[in-house]
N, C-alpha and C positions, 0 to 999 in steps of 0.2 A: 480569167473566165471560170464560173465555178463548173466544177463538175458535174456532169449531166445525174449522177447516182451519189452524190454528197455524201460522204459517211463521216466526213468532219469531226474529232473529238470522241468517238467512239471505241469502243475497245472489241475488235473484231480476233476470234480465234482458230485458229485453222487448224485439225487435225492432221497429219499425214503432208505439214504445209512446207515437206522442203524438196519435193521434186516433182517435176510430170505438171499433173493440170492441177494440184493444192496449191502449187507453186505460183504457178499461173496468177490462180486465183487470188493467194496473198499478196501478189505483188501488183495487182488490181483496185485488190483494197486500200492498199498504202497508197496509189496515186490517186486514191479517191478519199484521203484525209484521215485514213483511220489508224490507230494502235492496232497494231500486228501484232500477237503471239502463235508462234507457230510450237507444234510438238511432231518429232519424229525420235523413233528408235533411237541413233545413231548419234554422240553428240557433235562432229567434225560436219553431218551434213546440219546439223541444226544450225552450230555456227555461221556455217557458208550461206543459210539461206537470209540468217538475220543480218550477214553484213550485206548480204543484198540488199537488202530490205532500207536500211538503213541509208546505203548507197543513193535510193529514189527519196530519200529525203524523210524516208516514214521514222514515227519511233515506233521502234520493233526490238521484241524476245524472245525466246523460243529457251525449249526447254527439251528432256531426252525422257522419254517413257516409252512403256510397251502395252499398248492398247489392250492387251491379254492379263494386262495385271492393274483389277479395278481400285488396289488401295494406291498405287502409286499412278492412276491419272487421278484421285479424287485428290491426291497431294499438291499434285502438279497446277490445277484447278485452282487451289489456294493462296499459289503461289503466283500464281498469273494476276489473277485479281489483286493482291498484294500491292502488285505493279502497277497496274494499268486500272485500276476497278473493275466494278462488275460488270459482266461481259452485255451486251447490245445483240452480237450476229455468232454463231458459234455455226461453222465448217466442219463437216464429221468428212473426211476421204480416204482415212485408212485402208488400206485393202492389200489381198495378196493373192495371188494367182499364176495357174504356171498349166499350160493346157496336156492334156492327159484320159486317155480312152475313162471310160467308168470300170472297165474291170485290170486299169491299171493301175487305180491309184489305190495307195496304201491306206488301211484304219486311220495312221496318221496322218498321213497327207490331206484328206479331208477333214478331218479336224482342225490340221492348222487353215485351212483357207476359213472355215465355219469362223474361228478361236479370232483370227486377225476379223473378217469383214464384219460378222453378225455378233459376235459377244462382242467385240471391239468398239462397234459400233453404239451399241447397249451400256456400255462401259461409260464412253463420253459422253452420249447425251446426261444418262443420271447425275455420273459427276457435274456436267455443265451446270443444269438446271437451275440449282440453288442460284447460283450466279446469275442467271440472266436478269437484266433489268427486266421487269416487269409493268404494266403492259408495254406491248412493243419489239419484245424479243424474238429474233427468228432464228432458228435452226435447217440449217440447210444439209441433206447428206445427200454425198455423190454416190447415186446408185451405179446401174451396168444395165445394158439392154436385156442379157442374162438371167437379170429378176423376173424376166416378162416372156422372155424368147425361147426356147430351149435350144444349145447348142452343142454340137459334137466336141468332145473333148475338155466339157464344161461343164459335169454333173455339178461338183463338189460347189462351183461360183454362183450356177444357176440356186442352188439352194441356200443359199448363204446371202446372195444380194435379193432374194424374194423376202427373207426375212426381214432384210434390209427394209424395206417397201412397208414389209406389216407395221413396223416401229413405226415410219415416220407418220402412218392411219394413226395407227393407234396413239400416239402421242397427241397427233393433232385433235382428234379426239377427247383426251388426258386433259391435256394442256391450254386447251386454248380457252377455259374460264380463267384460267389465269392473264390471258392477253400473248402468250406464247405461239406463235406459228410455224408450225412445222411440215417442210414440203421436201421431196426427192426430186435432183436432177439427173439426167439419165444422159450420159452423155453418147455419140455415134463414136464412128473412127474416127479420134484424134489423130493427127501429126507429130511425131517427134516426141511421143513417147514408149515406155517400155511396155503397156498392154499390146499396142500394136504390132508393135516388133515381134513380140511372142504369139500374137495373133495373125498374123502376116507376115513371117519372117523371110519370105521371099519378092522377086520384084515380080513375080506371076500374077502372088496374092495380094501386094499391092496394088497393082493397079486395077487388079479385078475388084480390089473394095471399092477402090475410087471410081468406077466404072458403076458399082452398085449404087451410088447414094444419087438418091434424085438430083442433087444440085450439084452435082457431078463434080466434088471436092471433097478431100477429108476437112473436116472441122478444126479447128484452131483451138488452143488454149483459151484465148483470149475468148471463143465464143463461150466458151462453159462460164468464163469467171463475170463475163457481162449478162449470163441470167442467173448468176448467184448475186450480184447487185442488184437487180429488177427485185429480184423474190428479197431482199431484205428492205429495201425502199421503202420510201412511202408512198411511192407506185403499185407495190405490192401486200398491203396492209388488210386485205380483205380474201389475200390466197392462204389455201393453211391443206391439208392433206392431198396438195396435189403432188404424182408423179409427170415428172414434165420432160418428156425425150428432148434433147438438144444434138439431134440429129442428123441434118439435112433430111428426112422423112426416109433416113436409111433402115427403120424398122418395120416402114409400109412391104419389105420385101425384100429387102438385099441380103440379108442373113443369107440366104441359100447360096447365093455366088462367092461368099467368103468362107463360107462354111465348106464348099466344095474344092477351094483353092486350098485352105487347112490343111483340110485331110489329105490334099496329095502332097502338100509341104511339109508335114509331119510323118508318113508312112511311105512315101515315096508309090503309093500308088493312086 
C-alpha cells in the first residue's frame, strides 16, 4: 500500500533529528520512503538514531554539529548532499530550554537558549537553501507555543522561538519566488518527551496539562511528524508562512493551568 504522505526517493533532513519529536519525525519520514539525514550535537546519539533509522528499512545519515556554529552546518550541508543529493524537505527542531524565573536567569543562560533556538535556527535554513530542490522545496521549523503565548519561567524561549516565527514569514516571503515553502509547526504538550518533563515535572502538573487541552490528551510524536508530512506534500503545496499549532486547541486556553501547576512544581509555592 503506498503511503498516504509518499516521500519516496527524496532526501529529507532533520535538524536536532535524534531525539524527542525530531526523532519522531525522521523516523516518519523513512517510513514514508525518504533519505534521512539527521544532525545532532552529539556523535553516539547521531549514530543511534541512524541505526534506527536504518533498522525501518530507510537509507539514513546523520552527522554531529553545533547549530551555533554556522561554518560547520554550512559543512555538514555539503556533505549530506554529497550523499543523498539535494535536499526536497529540510526539518529545523533544534532547540534548548530549561525553565527559569526572568530575574534568574544569567546573561548567559539566555544567550544560549537565543544561540541554540533563533541563530540556530537561522544557521540551518541559510545553510540549507542552496540545497533545496527548487521549485518544490519545503522547510518546516518546530516552533513552541512560547513564540505566541507568554509563559512564566520562559522569558529567555518565549523570545527566541517568536524569532523563530519571524524567519519562517520572512523566509516565506524571501523565498517563495523561488518555489521554496516555508511554514512553523507549533507543537501542544507532547508525551514522552524532555520539554514536558521540565515543563511538568510533576504528576500534579501532569495531569493538569492533560486536563487543560481540549481533547483532553497530551499529543503524540507521531501527531507532530504527520503535519510535517501534510505541509511537505503535495497536499501542502499552496501553504507557505503559516504557523500551525498542532495542539489539541491547548492554546485556546490552557496555558494558565500548566503555567499555574509550574510554578508550584518549581517554587514549591
Amino acid at each position: 500500500m503506498t503511503h498516504p504522505f509518499d516521500h519516496s526517493g527524496q532526501h529529507v533532513f532533520v535538524a536536532g533529528g535524534t531525539s524527542g519529536i525530531n526523532l519522531g519525525v525522521a523516523e516518519a519520514y523513512a517510513a514514508a520512503g525518504a533519505r534521512v539525514t539527521v544532525l545532532s550535537r552529539k556523535q553516539d546519539k547521531v549514530d543511534a538514531a541512524v541505526a534506527r533509522l536504518k533498522a525501518l528499512g530507510a537509507e539514513a545519515q546523520g552527522f554531529a554539529g553545533d547549530v551555533r556554529d554556522p561554518a560547520r552546518i554550512e559543512a555538514v550541508f555539503a556533505e549530506a548532499v554529497a550523499g543523498f543529493g539535494d535536499l526536497n524537505v529540510l526539518i529545523s527542531g533544534a532547540a534548548g530550554n530549561f525553565p527559569a524565573p526572568a530575574l534568574g536567569i544569567s546573561a548567559n543562560g539566555f544567550k544560549s537558549v537565543v544561540d541554540i533556538d533563533l541563530l540556530g535556527t537561522f544557521h540551518v535554513v541559510k545553510a540549507a537553501f542552496p540545497h533545496l530542490k527548487k521549485p518544490g522545496g519545503s522547510i518546516v521549523n518546530i516552533s513552541a507555543p512560547q513564540a505566541y503565548i507568554p509563559m512564566d519561567f520562559q522569558m529567555h524561549v518565549c523570545a527566541a522561538k517568536a524569532g523563530v516565527d519571524m524567519i519562517t514569514r520572512v523566509g516565506a516571503l524571501e523565498w517563495g519566488g523561488f518555489g521554496v515553502r516555508v511554514n512553523s509547526i507549533v507543537p501542544g504538550p507532547i508525551e514522552d518527551t524532555e520539554g514536558m518533563a521540565r515543563l511538568a515535572p510533576t504528576p500534579e502538573a501532569q495531569e493538569a496539562t492533560r486536563q487543560s487541552v481540549p481533547l483532553g490528551r497530551y499529543g503524540t510524536k507521531a501527531d507532530i511528524a504527520h503535519a510535517c508530512l501534510f505541509l511537505s506534500s503535495p497536499y501542502g503545496t499552496y501553504i507557505s508562512g503559516v504557523v500551525l499549532p498542532v495542539d489539541g486547541g491547548w492554546s485556546l486556553g490552557g496555558v494558565a493551568a500548566m503555567s499555574a501547576t509550574m510554578k508550584k512544581a518549581l517554587t514549591g509555592g
